[in-house]
C-alpha distance (Angstrom), angle and dihedral (degrees) to the residues before:
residue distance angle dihedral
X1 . . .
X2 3.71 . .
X3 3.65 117.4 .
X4 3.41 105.4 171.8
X5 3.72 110.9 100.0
X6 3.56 118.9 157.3
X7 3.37 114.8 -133.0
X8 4.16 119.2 -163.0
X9 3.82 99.6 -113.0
X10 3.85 120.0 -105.7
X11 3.84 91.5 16.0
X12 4.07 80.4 128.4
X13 3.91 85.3 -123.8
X14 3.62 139.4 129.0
X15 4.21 140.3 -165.5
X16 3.45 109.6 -127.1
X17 3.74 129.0 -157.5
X18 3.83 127.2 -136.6
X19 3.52 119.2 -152.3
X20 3.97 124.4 159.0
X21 4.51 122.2 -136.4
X22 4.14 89.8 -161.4
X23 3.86 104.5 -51.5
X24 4.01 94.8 -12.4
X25 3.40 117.8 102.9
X26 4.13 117.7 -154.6
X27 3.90 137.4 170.2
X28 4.00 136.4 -145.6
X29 3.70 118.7 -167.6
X30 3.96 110.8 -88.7
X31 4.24 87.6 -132.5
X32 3.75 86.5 69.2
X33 3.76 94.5 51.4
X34 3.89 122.4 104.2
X35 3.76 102.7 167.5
X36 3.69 149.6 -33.1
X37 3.81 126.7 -128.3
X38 3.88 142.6 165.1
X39 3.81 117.7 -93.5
X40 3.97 114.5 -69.7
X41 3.62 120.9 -169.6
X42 3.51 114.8 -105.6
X43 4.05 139.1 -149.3
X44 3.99 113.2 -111.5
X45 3.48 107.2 -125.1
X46 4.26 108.3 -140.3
X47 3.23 118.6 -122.2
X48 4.26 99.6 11.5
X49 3.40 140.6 132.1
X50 3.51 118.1 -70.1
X51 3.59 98.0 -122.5
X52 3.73 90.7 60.1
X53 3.87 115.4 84.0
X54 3.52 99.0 -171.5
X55 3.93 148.3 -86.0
X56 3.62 134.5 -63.4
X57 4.13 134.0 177.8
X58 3.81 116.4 -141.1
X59 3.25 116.4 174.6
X60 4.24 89.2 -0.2
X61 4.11 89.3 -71.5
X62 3.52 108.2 116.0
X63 3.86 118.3 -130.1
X64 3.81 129.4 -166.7
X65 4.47 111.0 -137.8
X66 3.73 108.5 -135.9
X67 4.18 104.7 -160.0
X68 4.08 86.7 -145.7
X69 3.99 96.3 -170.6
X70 3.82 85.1 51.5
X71 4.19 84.1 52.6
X72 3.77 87.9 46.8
X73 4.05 98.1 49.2
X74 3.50 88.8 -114.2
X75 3.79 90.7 127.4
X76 4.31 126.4 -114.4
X77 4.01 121.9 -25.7
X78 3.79 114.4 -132.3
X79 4.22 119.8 -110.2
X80 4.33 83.3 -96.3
X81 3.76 142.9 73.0
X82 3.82 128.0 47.9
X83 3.70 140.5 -21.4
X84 4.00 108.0 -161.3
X85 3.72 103.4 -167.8
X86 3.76 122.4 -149.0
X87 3.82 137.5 -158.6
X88 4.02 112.6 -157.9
X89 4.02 133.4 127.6
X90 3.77 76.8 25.1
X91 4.34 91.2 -72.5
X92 3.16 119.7 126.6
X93 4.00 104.3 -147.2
X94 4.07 129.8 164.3
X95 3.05 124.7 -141.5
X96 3.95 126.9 -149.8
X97 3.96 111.4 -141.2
X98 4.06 127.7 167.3
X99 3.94 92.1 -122.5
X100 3.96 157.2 -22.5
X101 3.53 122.0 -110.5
X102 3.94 110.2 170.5
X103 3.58 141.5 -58.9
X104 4.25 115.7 -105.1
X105 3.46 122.4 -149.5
X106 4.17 99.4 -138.2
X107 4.20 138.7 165.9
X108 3.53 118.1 -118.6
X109 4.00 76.1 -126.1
X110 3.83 95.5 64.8
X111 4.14 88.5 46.5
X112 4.04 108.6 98.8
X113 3.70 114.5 -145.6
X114 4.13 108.5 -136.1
X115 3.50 123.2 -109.7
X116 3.79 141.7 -118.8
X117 3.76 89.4 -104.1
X118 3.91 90.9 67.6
X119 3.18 94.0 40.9
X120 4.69 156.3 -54.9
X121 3.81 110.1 -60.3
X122 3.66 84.0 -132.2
X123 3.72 83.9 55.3
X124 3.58 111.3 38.0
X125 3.62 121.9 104.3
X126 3.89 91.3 -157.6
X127 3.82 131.7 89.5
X128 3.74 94.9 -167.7
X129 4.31 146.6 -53.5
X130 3.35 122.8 -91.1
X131 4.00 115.0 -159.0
X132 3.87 101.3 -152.1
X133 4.58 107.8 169.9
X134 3.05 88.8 -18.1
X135 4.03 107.2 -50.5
X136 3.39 132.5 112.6
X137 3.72 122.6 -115.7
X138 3.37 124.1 -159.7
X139 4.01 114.5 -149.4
X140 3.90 103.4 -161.6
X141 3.85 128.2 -153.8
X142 3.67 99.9 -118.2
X143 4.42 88.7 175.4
X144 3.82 74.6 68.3
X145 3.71 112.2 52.0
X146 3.85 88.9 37.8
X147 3.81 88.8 57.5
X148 3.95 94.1 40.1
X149 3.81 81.5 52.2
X150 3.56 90.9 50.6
X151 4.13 124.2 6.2
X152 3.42 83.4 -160.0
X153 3.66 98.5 78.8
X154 4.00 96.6 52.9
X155 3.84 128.5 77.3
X156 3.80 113.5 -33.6
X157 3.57 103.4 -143.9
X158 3.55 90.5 176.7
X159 3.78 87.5 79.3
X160 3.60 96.0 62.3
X161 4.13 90.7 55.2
X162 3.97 79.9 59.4
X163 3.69 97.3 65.3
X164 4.04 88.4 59.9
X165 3.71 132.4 -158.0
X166 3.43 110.5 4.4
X167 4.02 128.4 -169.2
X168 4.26 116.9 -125.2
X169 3.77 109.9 -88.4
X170 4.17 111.8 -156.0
X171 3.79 85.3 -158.3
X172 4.38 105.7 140.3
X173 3.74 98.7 -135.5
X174 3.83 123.4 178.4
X175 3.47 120.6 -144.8
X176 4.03 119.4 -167.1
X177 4.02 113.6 -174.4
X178 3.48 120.6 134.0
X179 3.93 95.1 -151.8
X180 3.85 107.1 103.7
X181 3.83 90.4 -163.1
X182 4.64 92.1 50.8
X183 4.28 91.3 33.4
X184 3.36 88.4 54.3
X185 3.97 91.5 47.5
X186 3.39 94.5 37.3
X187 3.83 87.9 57.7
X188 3.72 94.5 45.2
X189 3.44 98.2 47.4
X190 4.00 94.4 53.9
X191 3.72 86.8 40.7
X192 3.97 84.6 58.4
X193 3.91 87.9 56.5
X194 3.13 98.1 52.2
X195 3.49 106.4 -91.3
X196 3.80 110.7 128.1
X197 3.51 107.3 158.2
X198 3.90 101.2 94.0
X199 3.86 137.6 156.9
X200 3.43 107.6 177.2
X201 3.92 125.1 -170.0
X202 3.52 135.2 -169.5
X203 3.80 102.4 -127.6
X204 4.17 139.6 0.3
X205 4.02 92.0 -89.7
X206 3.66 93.4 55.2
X207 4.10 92.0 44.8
X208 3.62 84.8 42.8
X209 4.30 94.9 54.4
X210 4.48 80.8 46.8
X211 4.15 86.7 57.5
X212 3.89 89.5 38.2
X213 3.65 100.9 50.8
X214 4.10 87.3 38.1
X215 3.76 86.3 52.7
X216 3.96 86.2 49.5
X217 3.94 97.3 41.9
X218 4.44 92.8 47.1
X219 3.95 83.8 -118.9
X220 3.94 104.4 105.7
X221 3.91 86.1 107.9
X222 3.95 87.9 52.8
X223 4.20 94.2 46.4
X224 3.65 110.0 20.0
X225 3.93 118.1 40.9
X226 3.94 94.6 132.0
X227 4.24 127.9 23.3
X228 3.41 122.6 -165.6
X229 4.02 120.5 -168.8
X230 3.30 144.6 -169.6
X231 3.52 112.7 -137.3
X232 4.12 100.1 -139.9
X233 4.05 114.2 56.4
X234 3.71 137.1 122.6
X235 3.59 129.4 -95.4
X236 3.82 97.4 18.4
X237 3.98 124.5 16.6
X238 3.41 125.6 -132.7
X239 4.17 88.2 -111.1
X240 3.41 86.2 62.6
X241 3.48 102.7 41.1
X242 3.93 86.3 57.6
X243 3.81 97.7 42.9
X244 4.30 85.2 57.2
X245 3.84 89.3 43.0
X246 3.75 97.8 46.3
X247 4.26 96.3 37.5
X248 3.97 88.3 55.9
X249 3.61 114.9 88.9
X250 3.79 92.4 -147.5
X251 3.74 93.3 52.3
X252 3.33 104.7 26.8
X253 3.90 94.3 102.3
X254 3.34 96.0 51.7
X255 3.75 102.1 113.5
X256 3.91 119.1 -117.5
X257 3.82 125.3 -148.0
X258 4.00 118.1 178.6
X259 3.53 114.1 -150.5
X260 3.60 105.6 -170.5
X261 4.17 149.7 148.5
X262 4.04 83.7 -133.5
X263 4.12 98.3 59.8
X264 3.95 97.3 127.8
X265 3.83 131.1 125.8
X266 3.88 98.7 -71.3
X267 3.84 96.5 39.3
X268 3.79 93.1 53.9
X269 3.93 86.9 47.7
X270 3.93 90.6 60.9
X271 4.07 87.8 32.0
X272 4.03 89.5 60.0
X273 3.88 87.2 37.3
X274 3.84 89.0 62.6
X275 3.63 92.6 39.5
X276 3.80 112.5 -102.8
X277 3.58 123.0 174.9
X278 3.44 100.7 -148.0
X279 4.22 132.8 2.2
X280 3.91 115.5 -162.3
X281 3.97 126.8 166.2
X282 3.44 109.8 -115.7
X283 4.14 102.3 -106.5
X284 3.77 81.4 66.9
X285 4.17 95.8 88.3
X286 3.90 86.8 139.1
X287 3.43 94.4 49.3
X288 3.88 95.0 44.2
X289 4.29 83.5 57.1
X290 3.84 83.2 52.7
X291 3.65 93.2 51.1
X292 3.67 101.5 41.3
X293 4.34 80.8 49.0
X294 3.45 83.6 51.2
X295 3.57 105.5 57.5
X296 3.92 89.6 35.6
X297 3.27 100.0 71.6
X298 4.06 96.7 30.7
X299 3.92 89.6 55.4
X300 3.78 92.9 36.8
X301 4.08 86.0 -131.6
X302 3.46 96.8 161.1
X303 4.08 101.1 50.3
């Protein structure tokens, strides 16, 4: 199965993958998609999570298999079906699924984010529902069961204790990332090197209404010197978010960076496209305190 289609960037849409777990039907974001092949048998690794079935070496890159109904507690898959392997926070990880439906073309906007009644943000394994003829599709959070697999794989904070004692930085830096769990460390971590002047938002459209009503106000320079986005969120993309910020003449030098699980070679193509300043895969939270360093004292933000 092709999945390769080109979306126009900024269009604050996304391709969508159907795949069933026995009568379930989920979905994982095309852009983290590297292929899709039959069932292989795998090598048990001793000792590892139970969620992980093995290894295997196609093509001489090794590739970790995630058994996703075991992740879901929807008990053990069978030795058959489909292995859709995935390239994000630079892993390359497959993951064994019953079958493929289709592939939807959707808007972020048309993507409902769960509720506290299924379950915590910090919790939930879900991005948001899609209602496609008149059946629900789950899109999960796959950054999330490969880090509750392994902690490893998330945010190393560590990295920011590295860069020692820092002095307080007035900078105003945006931050738009819908993930309660990585805003919040996001914010913490900058707070912890010095940077203290936040406003952090849970998706592009809110960051977007911050940069509007700044715009409307004359106080952009005061709030918004810096944005950092995710690049998957509901309601408005971070594609989109950038292609509004860079196409407006009073915003357009604001400078960009992406912080995102989907930072590989054709990502960063459409990133530079729209005019990011930077593009880092989310582990990198040392790096992103680099960058944001960076581009403070080249664009003299905080005089």
């Amino acid at each position: 199965m092709d999945t390769k289609i080109l979306l126009e960037n900024g269009t604050n849409e996304l391709e969508v993958l159907e795949f069933t777990l026995g009568e379930y039907s989920y979905g994982i974001n095309v852009a983290k998609i590297k292929e899709i092949i039959p069932y292989q048998a795998v090598t048990p690794v001793p000792n590892s999570h139970p969620s992980i079935e093995g290894i295997f070496m196609p093509r001489d890159i090794m590739i970790t298999a995630i058994d996703l109904k075991n992740c879901l507690g929807r008990g053990t898959s069978e030795p058959k079906g489909l292995f859709i392997i995935t390239n994000f926070n630079s892993l390359n990880i497959a993951f064994h699924v019953d079958a493929v439906q289709g592939i939807h073309r959707v808007s972020w906007r048309n993507i409902i984010k769960p509720d506290s009644t299924i379950s915590t943000a910090e919790q939930s394994v879900s991005t948001g529902i899609i209602k496609q003829e008149g059946k629900l599709i789950i899109v999960l959070d796959f950054e999330k069961i490969i880090s509750d697999i392994n902690p490893e794989t998330g945010l190393k904070m560590s990295e920011i204790s590295e860069l020692g004692t820092r002095s307080r930085c007035d900078v105003p830096i945006l931050i738009a990332e819908d993930s309660v769990l990585l805003n919040k460390l996001i914010v913490d971590s900058l707070t912890q090197s010095g940077y203290t002047n936040l406003i952090h938002t849970e998706n592009g459209q809110k960051a977007y209404n911050v940069i509007a009503q700044c715009k409307e106000d004359g106080t952009l320079k005061d709030h918004v010197r810096l944005l950092i986005t995710d690049i998957e969120m509901p309601e408005m993309d971070g594609h989109r978010l950038i292609k509004l910020v860079k196409s407006d003449d009073k915003t357009k030098d604001i400078p960009v960076i992406i912080f995102s699980s989907l930072v590989n070679d054709e990502m960063k193509k459409k990133g530079e496209a729209l005019g990011a300043d930077a593009q880092l895969s989310k582990p990198e939270i040392g790096n992103l305190v680099r960058i944001v360093d960076k581009l403070v004292d080249e664009r003299h933000l905080n005089d």
